[in-house]
N, C-alpha and C positions, 0 to 999 in steps of 0.2 A: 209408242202405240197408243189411240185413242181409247181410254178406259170402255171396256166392253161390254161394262153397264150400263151405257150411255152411247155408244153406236156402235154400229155395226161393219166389221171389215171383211168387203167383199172378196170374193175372188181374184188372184194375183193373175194382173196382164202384161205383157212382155211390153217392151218398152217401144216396137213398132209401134204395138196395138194403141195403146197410149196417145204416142204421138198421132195414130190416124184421126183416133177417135177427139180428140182437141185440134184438129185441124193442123200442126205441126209439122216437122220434120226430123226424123233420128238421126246423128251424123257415123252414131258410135253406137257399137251395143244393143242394136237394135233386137238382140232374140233373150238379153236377162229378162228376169220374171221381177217387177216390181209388187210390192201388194201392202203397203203404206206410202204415206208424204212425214215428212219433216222437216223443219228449220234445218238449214246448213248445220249449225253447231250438233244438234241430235241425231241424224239421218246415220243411219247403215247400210250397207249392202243391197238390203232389200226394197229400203227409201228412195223418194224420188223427192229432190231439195231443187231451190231455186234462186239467183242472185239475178235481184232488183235493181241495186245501187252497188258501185262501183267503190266505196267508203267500206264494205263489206266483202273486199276481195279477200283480205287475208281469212277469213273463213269459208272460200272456195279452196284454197289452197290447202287447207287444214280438214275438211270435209271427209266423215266414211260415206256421201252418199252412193247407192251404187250408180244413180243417173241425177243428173243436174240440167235446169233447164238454165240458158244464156242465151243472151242477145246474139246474132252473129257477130259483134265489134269483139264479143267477150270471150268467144268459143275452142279460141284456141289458148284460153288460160283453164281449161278446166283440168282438172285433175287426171292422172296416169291413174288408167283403169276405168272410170266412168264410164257412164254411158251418156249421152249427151243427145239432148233436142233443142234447136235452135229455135228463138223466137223473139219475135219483136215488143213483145209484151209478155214477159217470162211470170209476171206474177201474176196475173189471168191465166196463163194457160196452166199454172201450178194450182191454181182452184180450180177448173176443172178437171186435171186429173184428179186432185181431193177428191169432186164431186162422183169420180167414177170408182173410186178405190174405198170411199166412206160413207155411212149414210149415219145422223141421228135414227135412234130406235122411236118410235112415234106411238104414243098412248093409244092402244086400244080398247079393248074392254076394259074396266076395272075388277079390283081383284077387293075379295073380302077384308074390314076388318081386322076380322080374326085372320086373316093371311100376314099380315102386317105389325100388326103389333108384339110387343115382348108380353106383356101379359092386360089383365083387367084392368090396369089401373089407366093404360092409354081412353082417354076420354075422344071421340068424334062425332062431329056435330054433321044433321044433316046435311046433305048435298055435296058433300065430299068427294071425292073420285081418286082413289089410289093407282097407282100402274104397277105393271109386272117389275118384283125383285122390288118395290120398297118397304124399308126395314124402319120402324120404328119404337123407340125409345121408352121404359114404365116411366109414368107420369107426365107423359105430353099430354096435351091437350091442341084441339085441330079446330077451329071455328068456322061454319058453315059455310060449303060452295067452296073451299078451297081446292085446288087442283095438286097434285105429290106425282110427279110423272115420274116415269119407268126409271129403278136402281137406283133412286135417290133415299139415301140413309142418315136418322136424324136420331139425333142422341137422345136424352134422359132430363124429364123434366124442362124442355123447351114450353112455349106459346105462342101458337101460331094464329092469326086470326083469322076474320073469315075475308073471301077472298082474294085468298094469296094464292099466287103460283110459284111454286118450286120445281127446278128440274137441273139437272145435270151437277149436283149438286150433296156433298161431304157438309151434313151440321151436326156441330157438336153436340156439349150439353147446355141447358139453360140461357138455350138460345129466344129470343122472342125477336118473332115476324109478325106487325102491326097492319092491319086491315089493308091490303091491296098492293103488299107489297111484294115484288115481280125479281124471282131469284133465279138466274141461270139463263137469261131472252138471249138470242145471240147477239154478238157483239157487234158496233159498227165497224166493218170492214168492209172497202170493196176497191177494186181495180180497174183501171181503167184500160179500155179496149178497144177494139175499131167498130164492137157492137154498140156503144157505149157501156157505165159501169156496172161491175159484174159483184155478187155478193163473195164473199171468199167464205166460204164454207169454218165455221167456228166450233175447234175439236176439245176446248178443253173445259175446263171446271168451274164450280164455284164450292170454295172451303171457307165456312163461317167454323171459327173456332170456340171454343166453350164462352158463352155468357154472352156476347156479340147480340147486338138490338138493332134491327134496324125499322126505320120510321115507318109509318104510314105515305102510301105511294110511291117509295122511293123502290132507286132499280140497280140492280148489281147483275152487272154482266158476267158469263162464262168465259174464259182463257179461249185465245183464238188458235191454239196448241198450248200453249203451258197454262197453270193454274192462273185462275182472279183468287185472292187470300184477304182474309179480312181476319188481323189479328185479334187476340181472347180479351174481351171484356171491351172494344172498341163501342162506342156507342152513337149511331147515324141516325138524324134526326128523320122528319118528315121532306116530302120531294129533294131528295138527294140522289145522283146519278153517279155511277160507278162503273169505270171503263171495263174492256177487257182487259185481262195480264196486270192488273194494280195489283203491288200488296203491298197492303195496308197494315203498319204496327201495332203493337198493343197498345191498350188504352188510349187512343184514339179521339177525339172528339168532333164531329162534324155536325155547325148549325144548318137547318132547312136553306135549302137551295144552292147548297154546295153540290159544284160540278168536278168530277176529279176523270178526265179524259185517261186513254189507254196507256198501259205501260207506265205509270206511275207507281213510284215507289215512298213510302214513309216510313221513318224509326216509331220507334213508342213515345207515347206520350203528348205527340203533336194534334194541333188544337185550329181548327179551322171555323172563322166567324161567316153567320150568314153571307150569302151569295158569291162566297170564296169560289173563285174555277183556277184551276192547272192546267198547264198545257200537259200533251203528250210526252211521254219520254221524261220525266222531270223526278229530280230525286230529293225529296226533303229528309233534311236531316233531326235526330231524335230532341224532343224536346221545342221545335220551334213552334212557331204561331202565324197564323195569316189572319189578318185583321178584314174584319165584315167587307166583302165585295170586294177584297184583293184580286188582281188577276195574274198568276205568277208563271212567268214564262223562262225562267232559270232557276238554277238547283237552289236552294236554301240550306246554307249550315245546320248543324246542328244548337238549338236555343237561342236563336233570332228571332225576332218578331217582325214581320214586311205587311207592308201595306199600297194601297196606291196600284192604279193601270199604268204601268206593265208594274207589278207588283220591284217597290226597294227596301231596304232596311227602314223602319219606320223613322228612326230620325230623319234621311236623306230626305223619303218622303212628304214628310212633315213641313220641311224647311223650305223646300220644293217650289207645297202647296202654297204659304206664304206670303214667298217670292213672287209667286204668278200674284197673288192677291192682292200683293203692292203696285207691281205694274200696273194691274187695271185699275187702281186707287188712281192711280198718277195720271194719269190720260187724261188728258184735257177735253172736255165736249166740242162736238163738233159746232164750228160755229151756224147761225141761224144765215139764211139766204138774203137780202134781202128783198125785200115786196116790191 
C-alpha cells in the first residue's frame, strides 16, 4: 500500500468498473472489489498486478494478485482464482487503473512553523512553505524559498538550503540538501499506448539515511512502488541524477554529473568519477569504482575498478584504448591525387 502520507487511496472499484473505466475487458471476476495496484511479487487479493514481459512469467504464477492484467496471448496462464483483464498494452492500462485507485496528496495551504517543528532550536528562513503532516527535527535549519510538501519527515540537525524541494520523502539526521536540490520529483516512467506514451503514475519514496549530502541541483527520484534509498553517510556531489527504485550503499561517493538510471543497485563504499552513468537494472558490487565518464551497462563485482564506453575492467579497457591508438598510428596517409 502506498504510504498515506504521501497519497491518497481512493475508493475500492470492482474489477468491471476498472476495466470500463481504462477502456478494457474483464474475462474473470469481474464483481471482486480492487482498491490498490501492485508489482506481481507484492499484490494481494485486493491488488490489481500486471505482466509486461513474458521473462516474468514465473511471478504470474506465484502472484496473490486478486486480478491481473494480460495480453490476450497471456490470458490463459493467469492464475486459479484471479480475476483477469485482457489487454494489449497491460502496462498502460495498469497506470491507469493506478491513476483511478491513487492519487499524490497535493500541497495546499501551508501550515505554521510552530506546527512543524520539535522545538526552538529548528531555525526557517523566509519564504518557506511547509505542508500538511511535516515533521521536523531540533537543530535543522531550512534556507529560504524552500518547498517540504505534505508528510515528509526530516530528522535532527539536517541543512537544507534554500531552494529545495522535498517531498515524498523519509530523511534522517544530519542530512544536508545543497541550494536547489529536487528530492522526491517523480520518476521517469512511461508506457507505451495506442494514445501514444502515458506517465505511470510513481507510488513510492525517497529515504536519505543519517549524514547523506546531496549536491547543489542534483535530483533523486521517489520509488515508482518500492523505495529510492540512499545509504548513511553517502556523499552526491553537484548535478547528479538518481533514478527511481536505486539503492544506493553506504558511503558512497558520486563526482558531479554522474547519472545512475532506475533500479540500480550498489554495496558500500563504491566510488563513481565524474560523468559516470549506469544503465538500468545494474548491480554494482561493494567496494568497486567507475572511472570519470565510464558508462556501465553490466554488473560489476565487488572491488573492481572499470572504465571505458561500454564501461570494462580498467586493465581491459586500458589496453583496448592502446590498441586502437596503434592502429591509427599505423595507417598510412592517404595518397595525394594527382593535378
Amino acid at each position: 500500500m502506498p504510504d498515506p502520507r504521501f497519497f491518497e487511496t481512493r475508493p475500492a472499484l470492482s474489477v468491471g468498473q476498472i476495466a470500463e473505466h481504462i477502456g478494457e475487458t474483464a474475462t474473470r471476476g469481474g464483481e471482486r472489489l480492487i482498491r490498490q495496484v501492485a508489482p506481481l511479487s507484492q499484490a494481494d487479493e485486493g491488488a490489481i498486478a500486471f505482466l509486461g514481459d513474458r521473462k516474468h512469467v514465473a511471478a504470474l504464477a506465484n502472484t496473490g494478485a486478486g486480478c491481473v492484467i494480460l495480453h490476450p496471448d497471456m490470458a490463459d496462464q493467469a492464475p486459479a482464482g484471479a480475476s483477469v483483464i485482457v489487454s494489449r498494452e497491460p502496462q498502460a492500462a495498469w497506470a491507469r487503473a493506478s491513476a483511478l485507485l491513487h492519487g499524490a496528496i497535493e500541497l495546499e495551504a501551508g501550515i505554521a512553523p510552530s506546527e512543524a517543528a520539535e522545538d526552538d532550536s529548528v531555525l526557517i528562513a523566509p519564504g518557506v512553505v511547509l505542508g500538511a503532516g511535516v515533521r521536523i527535527g531540533r537543530g535543522t535549519r531550512i534556507g529560504a524559498n524552500t518547498v517540504i510538501g505534505p508528510g515528509v519527515q526530516i530528522g535532527r540537525n539536517c541543512w537544507i538550503g534554500a531552494n529545495v524541494s522535498v517531498g515524498f520523502a523519509l530523511i534522517g539526521d544530519r542530512v544536508k540538501l545543497l541550494s536547489g536540490a529536487r528530492i522526491g520529483e517523480q520518476g521517469f516512467g512511461a508506457a507505451v499506448s495506442r494514445s501514444g506514451p502515458i506517465d505511470i503514475p510513481q507510488l513510492g519514496r525517497v529515504i536519505l539515511q543519517d549524514g547523506v549530502t546531496v549536491g547543489a541541483n542534483s535530483c533523486i527520484d521517489r520509488g515508482a512502488y518500492d523505495d529510492t534509498v540512499i545509504g548513511e553517510n553517502t556523499k552526491i556531489d553537484n548535478l547528479v541524477m538518481i533514478g527511481h527504485n536505486c539503492v544506493i550503499g553506504r558511503n558512497n561517493l558520486m563526482a558531479a554529473h554522474t547519472g545512475i538510471s532506475g533500479s540500480v543497485t550498489t554495496g558500500d563504499n563504491v566510488l563513481f568519477g565524474g560523468r559516470a552513468g549506469v544503465g538500468d537494472h545494474i548491480t554494482i558490487g561493494e567496494g568497486a569504482r567507475v572511472a570519470a565518464g565510464g558508462g556501465v551497462l553490466a554488473d560489476i563485482p565487488p572491488g573492481e575498478t572499470w572504465s571505458g564506453y561500454p564501461a570494462k575492467p580498467i586493465r581491459q579497457s586500458l589496453r583496448e584504448a592502446v590498441w586502437l591508438a596503434k592502429q591509427v598510428g599505423q595507417r598510412k596517409p592517404p595518397r595525394e591525387s594527382a593535378g
